[in-house]
N, C-alpha and C positions, 0 to 999 in steps of 0.2 A: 179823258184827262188831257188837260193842254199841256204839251212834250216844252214850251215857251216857257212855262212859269215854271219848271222843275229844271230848268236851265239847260236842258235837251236839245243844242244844234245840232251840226254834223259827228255823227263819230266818227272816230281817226283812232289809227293802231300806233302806239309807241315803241319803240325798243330803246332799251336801256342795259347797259352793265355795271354791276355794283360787286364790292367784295364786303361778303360778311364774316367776320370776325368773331370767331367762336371762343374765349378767354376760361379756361377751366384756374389759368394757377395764377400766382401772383398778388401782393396785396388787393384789386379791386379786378376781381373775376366777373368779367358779363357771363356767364353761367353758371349756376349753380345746384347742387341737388337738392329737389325738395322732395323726394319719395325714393328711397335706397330700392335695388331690386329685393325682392325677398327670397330667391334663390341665387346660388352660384353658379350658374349657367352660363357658358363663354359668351350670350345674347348681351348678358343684364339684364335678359328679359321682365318688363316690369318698371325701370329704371325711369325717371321724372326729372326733366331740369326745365326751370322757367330761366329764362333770357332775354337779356336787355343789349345784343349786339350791335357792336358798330358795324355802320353799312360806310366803306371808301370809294372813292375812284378807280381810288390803285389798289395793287395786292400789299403792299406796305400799309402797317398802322400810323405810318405819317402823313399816310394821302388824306388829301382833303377829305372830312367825315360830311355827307348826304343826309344821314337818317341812322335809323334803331331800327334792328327787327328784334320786337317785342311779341314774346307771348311761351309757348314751351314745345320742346319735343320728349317725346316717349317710346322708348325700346320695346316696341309691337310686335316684334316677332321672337318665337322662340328655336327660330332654325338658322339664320345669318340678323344682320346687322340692318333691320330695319327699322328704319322710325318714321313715328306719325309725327308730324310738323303740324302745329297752328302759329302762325305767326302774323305781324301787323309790319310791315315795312313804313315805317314813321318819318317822311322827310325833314326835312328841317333848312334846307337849305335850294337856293335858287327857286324856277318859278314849280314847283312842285312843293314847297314849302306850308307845311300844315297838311297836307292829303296824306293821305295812307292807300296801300295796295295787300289787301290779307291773303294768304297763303295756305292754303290748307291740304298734306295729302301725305303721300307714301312718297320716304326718302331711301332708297335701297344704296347704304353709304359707298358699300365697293365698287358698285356700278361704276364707271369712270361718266356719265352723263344722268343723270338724273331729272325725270319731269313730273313735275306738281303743277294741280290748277292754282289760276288766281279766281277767288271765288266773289268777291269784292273789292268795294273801297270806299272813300271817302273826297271831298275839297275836289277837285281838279281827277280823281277818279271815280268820280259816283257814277256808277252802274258799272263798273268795272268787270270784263271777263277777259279770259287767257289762260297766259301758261308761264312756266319758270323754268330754266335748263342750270340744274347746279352742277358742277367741278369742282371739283377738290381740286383746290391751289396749290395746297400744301396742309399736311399734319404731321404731327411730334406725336410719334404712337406712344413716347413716355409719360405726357403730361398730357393729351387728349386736346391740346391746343389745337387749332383748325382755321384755315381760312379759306372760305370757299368762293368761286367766280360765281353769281346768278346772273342767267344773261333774263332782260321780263320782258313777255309782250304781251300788250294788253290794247283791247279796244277799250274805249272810255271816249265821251262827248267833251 
């Protein structure tokens, strides 16, 4: 197959940092539950939310918004605070605009550094592989609000 017509020049590694913005409370929540846990396990193990979070610059929700990361996480473990991540990082702004970069893997939340592949993408990352380094910026353990630093690297042509 010709690597020409599939738009296949050089690859080149990106780094990027973006802050996602995890919204449990407040009239217009970017997370929501759509599968309650079915026991009361300090995990939630079992627990489903789909999300439509804002991705900033900054750690403030006034920073210029990049993109959504869209798709859901799920409370996978019944012994600490782990979640499976599928998610789409949806740009929308500047020359990344329309691409996406997905995300799929093991978020161990207490971890102070967390790593997930990037297992795709789309636009301006098609054939996309890597990785993602999450921090927690900051959470309100009343309200489950969150905002976390994703530093991405990814190779893409």
């Amino acid at each position: 197959m010709d690597r020409k017509l599939l738009g296949l020049k050089k690859e080149k590694l990106s780094h990027f940092k973006v802050y996602w913005h995890d919204i449990l409370t407040g009239p217009n929540p970017s997370s929501i539950q759509v599968v309650p846990p079915l026991n009361t396990s300090i995990t939630a193990f079992g627990l489903v939310r789909m999300i439509d979070n804002p991705l900033t610059l900054g750690p403030e929700m006034s920073s210029r918004m990049v993109g959504k990361a869209q798709g859901f996480y799920a409370q996978a473990s019944q012994q600490d605070l782990g979640l499976l991540m599928a998610m789409n990082f949806a740009f929308i702004e500047g020359k990344y605009n329309g691409s996406t970069i997905t995300v799929l893997g093991r978020n161990e939340v207490f971890s102070t550094v967390r790593e997930m592949p990037v297992i795709g993408g789309s636009g301006l990352f098609r054939f996309a592989r890597g990785y993602v380094q999450a921090r927690t910026h900051m959470v309100d353990l009343k309200t489950g609000d969150a905002t976390v630093e994703y530093n991405v690297y990814v190779f893409h042509y």
